[in-house]
N, C-alpha and C positions, 0 to 999 in steps of 0.2 A: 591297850585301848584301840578298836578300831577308827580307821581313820576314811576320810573323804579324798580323791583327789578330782580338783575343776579346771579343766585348763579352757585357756582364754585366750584373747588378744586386747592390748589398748593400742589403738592409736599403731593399729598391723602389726605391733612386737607382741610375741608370746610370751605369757605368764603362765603358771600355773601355782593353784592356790590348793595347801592342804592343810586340813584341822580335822580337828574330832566329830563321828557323827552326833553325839552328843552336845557340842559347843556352841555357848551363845549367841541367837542371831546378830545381836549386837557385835559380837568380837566378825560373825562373819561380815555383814559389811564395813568395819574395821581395816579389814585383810583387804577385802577388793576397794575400798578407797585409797589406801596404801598403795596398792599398786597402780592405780590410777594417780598418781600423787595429786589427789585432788583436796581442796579446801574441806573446814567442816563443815558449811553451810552449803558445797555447791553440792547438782542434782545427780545422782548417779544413775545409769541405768541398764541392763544385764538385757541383752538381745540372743537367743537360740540360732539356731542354725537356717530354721524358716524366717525368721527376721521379726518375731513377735518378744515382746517383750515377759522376761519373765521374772519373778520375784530373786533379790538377794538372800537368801535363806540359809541354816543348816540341811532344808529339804532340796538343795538344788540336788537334780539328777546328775549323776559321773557321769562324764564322756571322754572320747579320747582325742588323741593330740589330732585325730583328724577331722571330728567333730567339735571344734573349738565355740566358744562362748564368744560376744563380741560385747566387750565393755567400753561406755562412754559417760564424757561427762555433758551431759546436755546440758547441763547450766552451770557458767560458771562467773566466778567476780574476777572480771575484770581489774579492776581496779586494785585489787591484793597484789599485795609485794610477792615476788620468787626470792626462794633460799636461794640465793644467786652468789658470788664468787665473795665479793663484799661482806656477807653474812660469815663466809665460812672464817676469810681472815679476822673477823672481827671475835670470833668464838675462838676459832684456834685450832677446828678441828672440822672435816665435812660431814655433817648432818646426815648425807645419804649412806654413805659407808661405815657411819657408826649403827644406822637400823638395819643396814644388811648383817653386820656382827649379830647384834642384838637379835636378830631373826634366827642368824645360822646355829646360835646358841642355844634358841626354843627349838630349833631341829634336832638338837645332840641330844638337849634331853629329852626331848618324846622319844627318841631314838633308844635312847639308854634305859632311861626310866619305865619305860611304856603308856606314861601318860604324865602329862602337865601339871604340875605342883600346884597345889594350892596355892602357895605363897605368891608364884605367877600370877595367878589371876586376880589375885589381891592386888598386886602392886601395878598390874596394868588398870584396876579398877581405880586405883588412889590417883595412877598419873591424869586419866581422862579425867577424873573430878577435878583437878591441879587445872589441870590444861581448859575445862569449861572455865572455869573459875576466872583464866590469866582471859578466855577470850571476851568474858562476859564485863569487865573492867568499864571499858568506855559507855556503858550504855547501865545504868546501875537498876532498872525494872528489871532487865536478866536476870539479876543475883534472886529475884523472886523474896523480897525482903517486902510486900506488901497484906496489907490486912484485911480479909474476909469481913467487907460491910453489907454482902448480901443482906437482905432482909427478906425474914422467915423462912418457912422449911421448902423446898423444890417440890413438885408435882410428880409422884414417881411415873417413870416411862410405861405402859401397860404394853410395850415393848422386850423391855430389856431390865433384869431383875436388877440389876446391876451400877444401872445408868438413869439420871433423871432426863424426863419431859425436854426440860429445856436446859440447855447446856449449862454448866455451872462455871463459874467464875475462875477457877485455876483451868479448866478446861479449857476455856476461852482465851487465857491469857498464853496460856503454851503454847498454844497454835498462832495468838498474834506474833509471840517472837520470836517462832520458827520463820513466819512468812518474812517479817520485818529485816529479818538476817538475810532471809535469800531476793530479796527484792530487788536488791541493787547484780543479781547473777544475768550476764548474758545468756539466753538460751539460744542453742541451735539451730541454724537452719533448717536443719532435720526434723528437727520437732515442731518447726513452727509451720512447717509446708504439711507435716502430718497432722496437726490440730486442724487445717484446714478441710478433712475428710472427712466421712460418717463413718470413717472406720476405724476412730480413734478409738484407747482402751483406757477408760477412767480407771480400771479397777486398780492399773499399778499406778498409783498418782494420788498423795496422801491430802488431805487438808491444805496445808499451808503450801504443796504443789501448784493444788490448783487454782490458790487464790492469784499465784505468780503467769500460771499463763491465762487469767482469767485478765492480768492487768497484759500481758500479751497479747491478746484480742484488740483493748482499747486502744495500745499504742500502735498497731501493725493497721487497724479503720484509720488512722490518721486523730481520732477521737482527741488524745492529750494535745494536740498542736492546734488544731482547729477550732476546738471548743474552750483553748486553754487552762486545761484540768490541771491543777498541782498536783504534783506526783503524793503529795502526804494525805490531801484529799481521796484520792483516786483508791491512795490505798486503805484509808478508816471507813472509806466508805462500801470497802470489800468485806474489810473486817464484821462493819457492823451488821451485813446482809450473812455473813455466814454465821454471825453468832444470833440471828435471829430463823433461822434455820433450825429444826426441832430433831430430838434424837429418835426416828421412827425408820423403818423399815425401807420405805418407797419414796414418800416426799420431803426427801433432807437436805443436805447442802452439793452431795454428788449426784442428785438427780439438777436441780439447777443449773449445777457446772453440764452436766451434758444435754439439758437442753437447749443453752447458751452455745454450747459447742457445736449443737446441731444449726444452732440458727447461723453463727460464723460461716460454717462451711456452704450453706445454703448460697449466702450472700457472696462469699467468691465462686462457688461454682455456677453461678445463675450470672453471675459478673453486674450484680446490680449496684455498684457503684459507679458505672457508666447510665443507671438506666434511674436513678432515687439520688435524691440530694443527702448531704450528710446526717443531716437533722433527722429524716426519718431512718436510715440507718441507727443511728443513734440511740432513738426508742426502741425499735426492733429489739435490740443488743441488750439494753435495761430489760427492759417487759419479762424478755428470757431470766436474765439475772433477778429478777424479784417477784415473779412469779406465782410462786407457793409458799412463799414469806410466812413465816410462823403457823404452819398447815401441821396439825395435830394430830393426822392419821384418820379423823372420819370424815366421807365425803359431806355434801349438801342434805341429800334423802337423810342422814342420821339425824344433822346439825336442823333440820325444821322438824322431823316428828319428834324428835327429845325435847325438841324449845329450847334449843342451848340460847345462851347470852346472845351467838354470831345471829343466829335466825330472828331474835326479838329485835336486834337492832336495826338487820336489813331487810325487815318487813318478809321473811322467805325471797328474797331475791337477789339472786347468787351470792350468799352470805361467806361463802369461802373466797370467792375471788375478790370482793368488797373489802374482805377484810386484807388480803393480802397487799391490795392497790394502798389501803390505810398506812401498813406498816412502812410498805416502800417509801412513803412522803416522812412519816415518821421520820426518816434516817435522812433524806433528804432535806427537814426542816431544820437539822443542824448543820450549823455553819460549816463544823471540822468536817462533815462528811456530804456538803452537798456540793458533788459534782458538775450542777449545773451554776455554779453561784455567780458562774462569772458573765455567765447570759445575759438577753436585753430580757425585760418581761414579756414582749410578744412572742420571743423564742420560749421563755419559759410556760407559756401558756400552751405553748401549740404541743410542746412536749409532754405536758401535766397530758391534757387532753388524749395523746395516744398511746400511751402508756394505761390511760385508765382504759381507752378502748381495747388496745392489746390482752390485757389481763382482766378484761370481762368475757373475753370474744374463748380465752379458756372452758366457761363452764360447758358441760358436754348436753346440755338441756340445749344450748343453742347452736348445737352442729350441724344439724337438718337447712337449718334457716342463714347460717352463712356460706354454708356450703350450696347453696341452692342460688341464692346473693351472686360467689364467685362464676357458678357456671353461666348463670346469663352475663355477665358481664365478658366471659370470652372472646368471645368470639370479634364483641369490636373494643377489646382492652386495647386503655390511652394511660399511657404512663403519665403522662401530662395532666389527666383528670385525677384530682386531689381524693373523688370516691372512690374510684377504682384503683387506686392506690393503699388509699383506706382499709380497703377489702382482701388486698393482697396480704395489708402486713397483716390481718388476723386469719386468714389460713397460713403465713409463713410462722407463728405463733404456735396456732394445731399442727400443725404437719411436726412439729420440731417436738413440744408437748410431748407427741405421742409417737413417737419417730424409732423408739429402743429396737422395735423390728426389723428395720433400716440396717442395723450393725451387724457385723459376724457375730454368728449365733455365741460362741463362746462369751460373748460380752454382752448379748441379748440375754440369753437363756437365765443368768441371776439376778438381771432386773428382775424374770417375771416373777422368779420366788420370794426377793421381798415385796411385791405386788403382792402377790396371794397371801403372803404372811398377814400382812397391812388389813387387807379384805376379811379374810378369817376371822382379825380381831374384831374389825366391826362387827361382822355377821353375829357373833359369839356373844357380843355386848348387847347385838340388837335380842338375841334370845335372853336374855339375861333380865333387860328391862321392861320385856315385853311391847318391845314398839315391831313395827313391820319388818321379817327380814329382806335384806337386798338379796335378788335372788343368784345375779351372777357371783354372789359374796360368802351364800352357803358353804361352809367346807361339807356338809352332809350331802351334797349334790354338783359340786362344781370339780372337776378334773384340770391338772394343769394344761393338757393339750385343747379339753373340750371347753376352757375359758380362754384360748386363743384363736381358734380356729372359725367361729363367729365375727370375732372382734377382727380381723385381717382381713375375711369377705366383705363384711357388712358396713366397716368403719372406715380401715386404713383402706382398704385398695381405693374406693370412690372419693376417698380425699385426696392419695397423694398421685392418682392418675390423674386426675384435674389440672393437678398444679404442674403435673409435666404436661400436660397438654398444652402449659403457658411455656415454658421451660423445658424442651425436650431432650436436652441434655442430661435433666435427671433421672431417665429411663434406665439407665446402668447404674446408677447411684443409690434410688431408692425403691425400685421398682420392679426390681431382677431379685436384690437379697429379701423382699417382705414374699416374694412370689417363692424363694427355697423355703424361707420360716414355714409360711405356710406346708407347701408340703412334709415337712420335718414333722411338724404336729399333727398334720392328718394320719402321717405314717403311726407315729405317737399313736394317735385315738385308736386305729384300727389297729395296733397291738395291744393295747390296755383291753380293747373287746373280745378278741384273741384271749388272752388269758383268763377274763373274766369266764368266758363259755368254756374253756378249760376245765377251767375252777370247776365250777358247777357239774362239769359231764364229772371228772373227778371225782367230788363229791359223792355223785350218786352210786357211781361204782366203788369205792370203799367202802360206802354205809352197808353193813351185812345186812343181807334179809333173814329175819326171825318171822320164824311164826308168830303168828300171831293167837294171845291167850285165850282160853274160852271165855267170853261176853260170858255174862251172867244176866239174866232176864227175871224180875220181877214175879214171880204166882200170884195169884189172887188169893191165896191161902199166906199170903208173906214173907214164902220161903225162896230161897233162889237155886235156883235149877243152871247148871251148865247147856250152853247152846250146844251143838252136836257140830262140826266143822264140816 
């Protein structure tokens, strides 16, 4: 059986890790937790030699002992006991040097054998089961001993054939006791100075990741101490904003986390916690977080010419973002998870209040009109004046919103294809029911470079220059990478046109010329007569 070899380093000692190319991803991050002797709830994570993060897989690529892997555990519990000397007497034997046996033994026989016994994989399958089982003990929702009271059938996703609309209930619950596990993990310095970037990388950073540095944010603003959040609050009230987060393409729960992410980084790199009181930072950080709250994948244009539910109830008047500001109080009108509960009412008022302005100031019908708002207010901008502040935190909103260009294209580039995914369905639906189609939404007319390249002139650059013109600091931050995007796409467009006039000259030189047959022309006596060429 061919085999993989990955060598690494933890913590600057060398490892090297070898399995089958074949072998479960699961046994492979197995192996590299092991070697990290790390918890099973804490965060693990595989950095390349450029310093990018990259997935624990069977597909990791081989390198050599001179191109080493750098593995770490970003997050970990503190609080967990070490197999420490105590343990070993208390057993009778050392723990560590029993799984190096245990190890050297799966090397003799892959060595011998040419590949891993069944029975192996069984019995490492029954110990992890053992082992979830011994961890799951003190917390008895673990053992997943609960009963499906959903009521009626899920909405299927016109997504994902696979997957419903709205998350379902063991869904839901996996991922709360994932998070719930690792909640109480210290995460790194490292990772917490790099959440503070645009050039964070959501894609390696699962669900119940992100809900952990998502409460990383609240704790690192001062948020839980200030506003005295309970931590069990802070966390049901994560839970309940991502389980209301829909399963679609573009507007789901890791587009929120990197909105939110965008707006954090904003906030230290602008350094406006010397320049805005807590309170409006505060909204700012919500507004992000609940944003697109149970967003179903078509925009406003679909939601008023169908006459969905949303448009009859908000008169056509941004029925998506109405409905979103709805849901967010929804979660906040219960006790367990409303974060603000420990406020005066004037506090709570002033927060209702910007929050709804925040995630109105989203719909894209009224870009023109705040963006036009903030540039006259430049020039004599008063952090002191409560409008002008007003004004800020809803282009700090857009700018973050709509920011994915901002990032290394690597982590840009697959936003925009569930974008267009997202769009296509509309467009596709809108032809289907015969309502008007959106036209940037066509897949019969829209390109993926020639649905960017508009949107970055016309949109992002006049928004997010403005705001460095307040903040010019943000000029290398957000302002340099949308300026590469763009040309990456222009590049894009003028090769896709390239090919297409290829195409075409191509074409015409393949197609053989045939003569052409003799016409045949009518007589007036009825008969037909061949034309003479």
């Amino acid at each position: 059986m061919a085999t993989k070899i990955i060598y690494f380093t933890v913590n600057g000692r060398p490892e090297q890790a070898e399995f089958p190319i074949d072998c479960p991803a699961q046994d492979v991050k197995d192996l590299f937790r092991a070697a990290a002797e790390a918890g099973p709830h804490d965060i693990l994570k595989l950095y390349n030699t450029k310093g990018n993060i990259i997935n624990i897989s069977p597909q990791l690529a081989p390198n050599s002992p001179h191109s080493c892997y750098k593995l770490e555990v970003v997050a970990a519990d503190c609080n967990s006991e070490l197999l420490g000397s105590d343990l070993v007497v208390a057993l009778g034997f050392d723990l560590s040097s029993m799984e190096k046996r245990l190890q050297s033994l799966e090397k003799r026989i892959l060595t011998e054998v040419a590949e891993t016994p069944a029975i192996v994989f069984e019995m490492k399958r029954q110990v992890e089961s053992f082992r979830e089982k011994l961890e799951s003990v003190e917390h008895l929702s673990w053992l997943g001993l609960f009963k499906d009271m959903s009521e009626g059938t899920h909405k299927p996703s016109p997504f994902y054939h696979k997957r419903t609309l709205r998350k379902t209930r063991e869904e839901c619950e996996h991922v709360r006791e994932k998070f719930l596990q690792m909640s109480s993990l210290e995460v790194s310095e490292e990772v917490r100075q790099y959440l503070k970037t645009p050039t964070f990388d959501n894609w390696q950073w699962e669900d119940a990741e992100i809900m952990v540095l998502l409460q990383v944010m609240y704790t690192d603003l001062d948020f839980i101490s200030t506003f005295n959040i309970e931590l069990d609050v802070m966390q049901q009230f994560l839970y309940e904003v991502y389980r209301r987060y829909n399963n679609i393409p573009f507007h789901n729960f890791k587009h929120c986390f990197c909105v939110t992410q965008m707006m954090y980084g904003l906030i230290w790199l602008t350094d406006l916690r010397s320049k805005m009181d807590s309170i409006d930072l505060l909204i700012m950080l919500t507004s992000a977080v609940c944003h697109d709250l149970d967003h179903t994948g078509y925009n406003n244009a679909y939601q008023i010419n169908a006459r969905t539910e949303l448009a009859l109830r908000y008169n056509d008047i941004s029925p998506l973002e109405n409905h979103h500001c709805a849901v967010a109080f929804e979660i906040l009108e219960k006790t367990e998870s409303n974060i603000f509960r420990n406020l005066s009412t004037e506090q709570f008022k002033r927060i209702r209040e910007g929050i709804i302005k925040c995630i109105l100031a989203t719909d894209m019908t009224r870009h023109t009109e705040i963006l036009n708002k903030f540039k006259a207010l430049l020039p004599v901008f008063d952090f002191s004046n409560k409008d002008n502040r007003d004004v800020l935190m809803m282009i700090m909103i857009k700018v973050s919103d709509i920011s994915n260009e901002a990032r290394p294209m690597d982590v840009a580039e697959p936003w925009l294809d569930c974008l267009l995914q997202e769009f296509f369905n509309q467009s596709d639906m809108e032809k289907l029911e015969g309502l008007p189609v959106t036209p940037f939404m066509d897949r019969d007319k829209v390109t993926k470079p020639s649905s960017q390249t508009g949107f970055i002139r016309f949109v992002l650059f006049p928004l997010f220059i403005e705001l460095a013109n307040l903040f010019p600091c943000l000029e290398q931050h957000i302002i340099d990478p949308v300026r590469k995007a763009l040309d990456y796409y222009t590049e894009m467009e003028k090769a896709l046109e390239r090919e297409k006039q290829n195409w075409a000259q191509s074409e015409k030189i393949v197609k053989p010329s045939t003569l052409k047959e003799p016409e045949a022309h009518l007589e007036s006596d009825g008969m037909t007569k061949p034309v003479n060429l």
